[in-house]
C-alpha positions as CSV (number, residue, x, y, z in Angstrom):
1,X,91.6,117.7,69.7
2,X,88.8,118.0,71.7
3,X,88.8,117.3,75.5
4,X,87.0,114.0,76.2
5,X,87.2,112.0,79.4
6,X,88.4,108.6,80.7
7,X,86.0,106.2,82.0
8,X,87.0,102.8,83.7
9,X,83.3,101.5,83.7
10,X,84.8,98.0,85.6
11,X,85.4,100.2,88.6
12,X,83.2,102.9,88.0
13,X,85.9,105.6,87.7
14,X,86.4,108.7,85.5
15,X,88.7,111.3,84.7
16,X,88.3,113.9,83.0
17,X,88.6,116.6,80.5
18,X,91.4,114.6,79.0
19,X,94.0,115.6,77.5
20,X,93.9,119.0,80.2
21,X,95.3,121.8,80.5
22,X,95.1,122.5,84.1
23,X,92.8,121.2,86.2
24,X,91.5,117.6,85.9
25,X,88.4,115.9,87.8
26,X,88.3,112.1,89.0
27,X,84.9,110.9,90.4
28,X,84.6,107.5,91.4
29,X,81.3,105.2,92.7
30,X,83.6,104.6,96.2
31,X,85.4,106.5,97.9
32,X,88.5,107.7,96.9
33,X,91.8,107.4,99.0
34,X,94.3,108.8,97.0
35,X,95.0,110.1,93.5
36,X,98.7,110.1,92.2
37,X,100.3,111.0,89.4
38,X,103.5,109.5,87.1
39,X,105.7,110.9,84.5
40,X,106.3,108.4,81.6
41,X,109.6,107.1,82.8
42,X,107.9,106.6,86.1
43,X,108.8,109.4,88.5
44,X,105.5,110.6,90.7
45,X,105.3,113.8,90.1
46,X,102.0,114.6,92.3
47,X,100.6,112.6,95.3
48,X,97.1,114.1,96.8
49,X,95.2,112.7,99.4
50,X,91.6,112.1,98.9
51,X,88.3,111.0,101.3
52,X,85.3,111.6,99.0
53,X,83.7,110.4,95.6
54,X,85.3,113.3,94.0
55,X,88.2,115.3,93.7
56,X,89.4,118.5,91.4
57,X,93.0,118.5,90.8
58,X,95.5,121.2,89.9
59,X,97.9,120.1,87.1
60,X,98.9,123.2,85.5
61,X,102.0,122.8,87.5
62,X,103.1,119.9,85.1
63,X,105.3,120.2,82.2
64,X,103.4,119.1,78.6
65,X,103.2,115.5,78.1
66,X,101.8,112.0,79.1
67,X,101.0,110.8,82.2
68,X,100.0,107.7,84.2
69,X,96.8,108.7,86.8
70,X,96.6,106.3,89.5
71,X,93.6,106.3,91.5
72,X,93.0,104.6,94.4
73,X,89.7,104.2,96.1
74,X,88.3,101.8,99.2
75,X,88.4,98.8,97.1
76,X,89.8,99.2,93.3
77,X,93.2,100.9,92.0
78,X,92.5,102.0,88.6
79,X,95.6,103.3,85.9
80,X,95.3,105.5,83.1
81,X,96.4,107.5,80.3
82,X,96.4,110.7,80.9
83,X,97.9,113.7,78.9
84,X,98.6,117.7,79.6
85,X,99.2,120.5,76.9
């Protein structure tokens, strides 16, 4: 499978390669606050605190499998998808 990305055009966000292996990118049109991350049953498993447009983020600490990204900028919070192999 190729890696592709995630765009969620209503706020302007995207995330991306996805699925990763490692490190992930988010870019969003405002600022970003925080970016966290969720196992499937829920559990956060990563929490990183953000002030910019953009952020690169280290995932290769994660075991394989899906995710839920939750980004959270000045005025949206956006969820998605996201998976690691």
């Amino acid at each position: 499978m190729l890696p592709s990305s995630i765009v969620d055009e209503s706020f302007n966000i995207s995330v991306f390669p996805n699925p990763t292996q490692g490190t992930i990118f988010v870019s969003a049109k405002d600022r970003i606050k925080e970016v966290q991350l969720y196992d499937i049953s829920g559990r956060l498993c990563l929490k990183q605190l953000v002030s910019n447009h953009s952020v690169e983020i280290d995932c290769s600490i994660l075991v394989n499998g899906m995710y839920i990204i939750k980004i959270i900028t000045e005025k949206h919070t956006s969820s998605q998808h996201l998976i690691i192999h």
